[in-house]
C-alpha positions in Angstrom: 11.8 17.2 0.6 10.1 17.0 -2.6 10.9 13.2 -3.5 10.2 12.4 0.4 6.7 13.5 -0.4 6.0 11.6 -3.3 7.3 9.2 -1.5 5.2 9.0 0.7 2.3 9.6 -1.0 3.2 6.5 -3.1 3.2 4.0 -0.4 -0.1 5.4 0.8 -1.4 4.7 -2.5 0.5 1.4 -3.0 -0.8 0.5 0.8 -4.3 1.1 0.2 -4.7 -0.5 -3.0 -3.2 -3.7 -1.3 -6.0 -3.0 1.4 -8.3 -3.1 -1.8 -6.5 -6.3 -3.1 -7.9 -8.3 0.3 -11.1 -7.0 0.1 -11.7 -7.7 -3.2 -10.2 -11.2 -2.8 -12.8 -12.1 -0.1 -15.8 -10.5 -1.3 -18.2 -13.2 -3.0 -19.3 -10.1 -4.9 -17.3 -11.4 -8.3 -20.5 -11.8 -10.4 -23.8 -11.4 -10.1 -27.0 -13.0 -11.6 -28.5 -10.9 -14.2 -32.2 -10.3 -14.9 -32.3 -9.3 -18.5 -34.9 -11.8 -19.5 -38.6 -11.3 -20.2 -39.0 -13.1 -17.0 -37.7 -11.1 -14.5 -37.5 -12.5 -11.2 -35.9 -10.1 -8.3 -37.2 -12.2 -5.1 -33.2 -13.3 -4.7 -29.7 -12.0 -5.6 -27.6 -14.5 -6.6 -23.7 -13.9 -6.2 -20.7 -15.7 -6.9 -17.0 -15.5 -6.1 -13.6 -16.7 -5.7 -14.6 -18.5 -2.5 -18.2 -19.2 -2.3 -21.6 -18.3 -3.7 -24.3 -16.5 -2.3 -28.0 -15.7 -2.6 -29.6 -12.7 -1.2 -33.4 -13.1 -0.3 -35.8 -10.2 -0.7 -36.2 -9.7 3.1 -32.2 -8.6 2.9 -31.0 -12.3 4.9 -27.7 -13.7 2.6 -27.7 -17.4 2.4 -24.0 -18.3 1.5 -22.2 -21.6 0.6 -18.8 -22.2 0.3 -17.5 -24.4 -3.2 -17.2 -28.0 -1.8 -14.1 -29.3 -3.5 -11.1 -27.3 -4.8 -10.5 -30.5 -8.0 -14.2 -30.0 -8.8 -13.4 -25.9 -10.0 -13.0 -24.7 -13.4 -9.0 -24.0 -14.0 -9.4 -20.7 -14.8 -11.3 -19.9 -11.2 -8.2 -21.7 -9.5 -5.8 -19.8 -11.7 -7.9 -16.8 -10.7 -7.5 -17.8 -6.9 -3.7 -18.2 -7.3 -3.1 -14.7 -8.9 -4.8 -13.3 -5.9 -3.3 -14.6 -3.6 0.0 -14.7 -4.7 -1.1 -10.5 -5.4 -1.5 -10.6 -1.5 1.7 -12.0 -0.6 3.9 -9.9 -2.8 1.9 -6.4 -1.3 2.8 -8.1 2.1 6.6 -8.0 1.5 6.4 -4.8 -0.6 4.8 -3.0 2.8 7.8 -4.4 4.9 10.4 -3.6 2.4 9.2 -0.1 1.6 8.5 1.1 5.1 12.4 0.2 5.6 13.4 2.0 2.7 11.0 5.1 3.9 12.7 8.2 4.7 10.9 8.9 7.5 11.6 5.3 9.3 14.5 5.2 11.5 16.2 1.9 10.4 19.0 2.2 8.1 19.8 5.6 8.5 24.2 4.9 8.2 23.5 3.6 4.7 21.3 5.9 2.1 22.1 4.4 -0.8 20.9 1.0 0.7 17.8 2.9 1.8 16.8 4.5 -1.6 17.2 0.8 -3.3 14.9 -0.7 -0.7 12.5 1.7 -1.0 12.3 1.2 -5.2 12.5 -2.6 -4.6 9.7 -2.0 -2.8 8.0 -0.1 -5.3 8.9 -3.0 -7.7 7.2 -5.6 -5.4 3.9 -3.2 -5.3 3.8 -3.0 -9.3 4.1 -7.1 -9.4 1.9 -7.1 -6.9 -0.9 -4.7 -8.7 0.0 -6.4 -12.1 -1.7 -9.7 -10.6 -3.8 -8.3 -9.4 -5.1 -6.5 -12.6 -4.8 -9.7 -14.9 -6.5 -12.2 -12.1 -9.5 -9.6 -12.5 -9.5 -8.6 -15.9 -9.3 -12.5 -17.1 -12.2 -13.1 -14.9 -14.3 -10.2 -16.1 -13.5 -11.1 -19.8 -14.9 -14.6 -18.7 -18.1 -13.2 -17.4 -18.5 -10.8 -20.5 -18.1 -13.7 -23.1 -20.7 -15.8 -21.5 -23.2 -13.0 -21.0 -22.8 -12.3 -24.7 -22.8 -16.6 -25.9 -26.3 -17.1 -27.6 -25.8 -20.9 -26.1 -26.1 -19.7 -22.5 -29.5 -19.8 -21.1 -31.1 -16.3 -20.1 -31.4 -17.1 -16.6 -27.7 -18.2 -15.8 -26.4 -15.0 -17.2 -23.9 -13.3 -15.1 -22.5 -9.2 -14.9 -20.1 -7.8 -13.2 -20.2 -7.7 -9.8 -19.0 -5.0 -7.2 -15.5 -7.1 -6.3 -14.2 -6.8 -9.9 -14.7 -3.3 -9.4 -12.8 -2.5 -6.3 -10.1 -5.2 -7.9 -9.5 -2.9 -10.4 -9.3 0.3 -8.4 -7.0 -1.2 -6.1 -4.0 -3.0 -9.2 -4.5 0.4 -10.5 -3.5 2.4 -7.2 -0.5 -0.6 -6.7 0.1 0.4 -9.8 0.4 3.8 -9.3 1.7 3.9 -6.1 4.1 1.7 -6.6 5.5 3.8 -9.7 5.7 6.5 -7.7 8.0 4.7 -5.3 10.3 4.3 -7.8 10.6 7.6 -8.9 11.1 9.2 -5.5 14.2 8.6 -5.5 16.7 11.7 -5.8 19.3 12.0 -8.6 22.8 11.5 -8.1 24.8 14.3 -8.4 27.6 14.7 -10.5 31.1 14.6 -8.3 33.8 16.6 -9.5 37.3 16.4 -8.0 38.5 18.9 -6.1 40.0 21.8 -7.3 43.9 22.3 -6.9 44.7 25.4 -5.5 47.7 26.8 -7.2 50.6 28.6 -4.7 50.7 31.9 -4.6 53.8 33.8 -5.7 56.5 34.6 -3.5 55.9 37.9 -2.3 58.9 40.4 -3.6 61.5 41.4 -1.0 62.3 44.4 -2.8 66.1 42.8 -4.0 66.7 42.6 -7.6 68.8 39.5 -8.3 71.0 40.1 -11.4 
């Protein structure tokens, strides 16, 4: 019962954190403009992410425009984009092969030792999954950071973290974690001994002395 439990509580965790992964894919909410100059101008948020950028007027109305041509992106962005989506996929296939190797889930129910591999593969999948996740975000962050901090780039193109690299974080680390936990819900084999021989049991006396 115990190692159904954290089983389960794994693929929660390794469910919602792909749940996080989408959202943080298609947020525009990567980085955002930052006002630390002496001219400090707060009329519009500007924002930009994997997909698009976007400016957010005073009056709270979001202007967005998606990039125009995928050649005329830096690398790293479209190595960025690939990682993400490529996170997606793999916490697609990790949902369908864990739920089959659930305990709870009908299918597969003659064959428990094909079961409990499924549902680690599955766990596996999620950790792949959360790993590129957590790389895609962490390169781009470490991006952002170095150009905030260049003394070449102008004061008013500086850039912070925004909200998505956040929740992109969260999210790899509960794949991560969730995924982890898949693979260590899985009982121990135990140790088969072979049977005992029972030994007959002596003839009973009839009482007759043989000489």
């Amino acid at each position: 019962m115990a190692s159904g439990g954290l089983q389960l509580l794994g693929f929660v965790m390794a469910f919602l954190g792909w749940i996080g992964i989408i959202i943080s894919t298609a947020m525009p909410q990567w980085k955002m403009a930052s006002y630390a100059g002496d001219n400090i101008v707060t009329a519009q948020a500007l924002y930009e992410g994997l997909w698009m950028s976007c400016a957010m007027q005073s009056t709270g109305q979001i202007q967005c425009k998606v990039y125009d041509s995928l050649l005329k992106l830096e690398s790293s962005l479209q190595a960025t984009r690939a990682l993400m989506v490529a996170s997606i996929l793999l916490g697609l296939v990790g949902v369908f092969v864990a739920v089959t190797g659930m305990k709870c889930m009908k299918c597969m129910e003659d064959d428990q030792v094909k079961k409990m591999r499924m549902a680690v593969f599955g766990g596996v999948i999620f950790i792949i999954s959360g790993l590129a996740a957590l790389v895609a975000t962490s390169w781009y962050g470490n991006r952002v950071a170095r150009a905030f901090y260049d003394p070449f780039t102008p004061v008013n193109t500086r850039f912070e973290f925004g909200s998505a690299l956040f929740i992109g974080w969260a999210a790899s680390s509960l794949a991560i974690l969730g995924g982890s936990f898949l693979c260590c819900s899985c009982p121990q084999r135990e140790t088969s001994y072979p049977p005992t021989r029972g030994y007959p049991k002596n003839a009973s006396s009839t009482g007759k002395d043989y000489v």
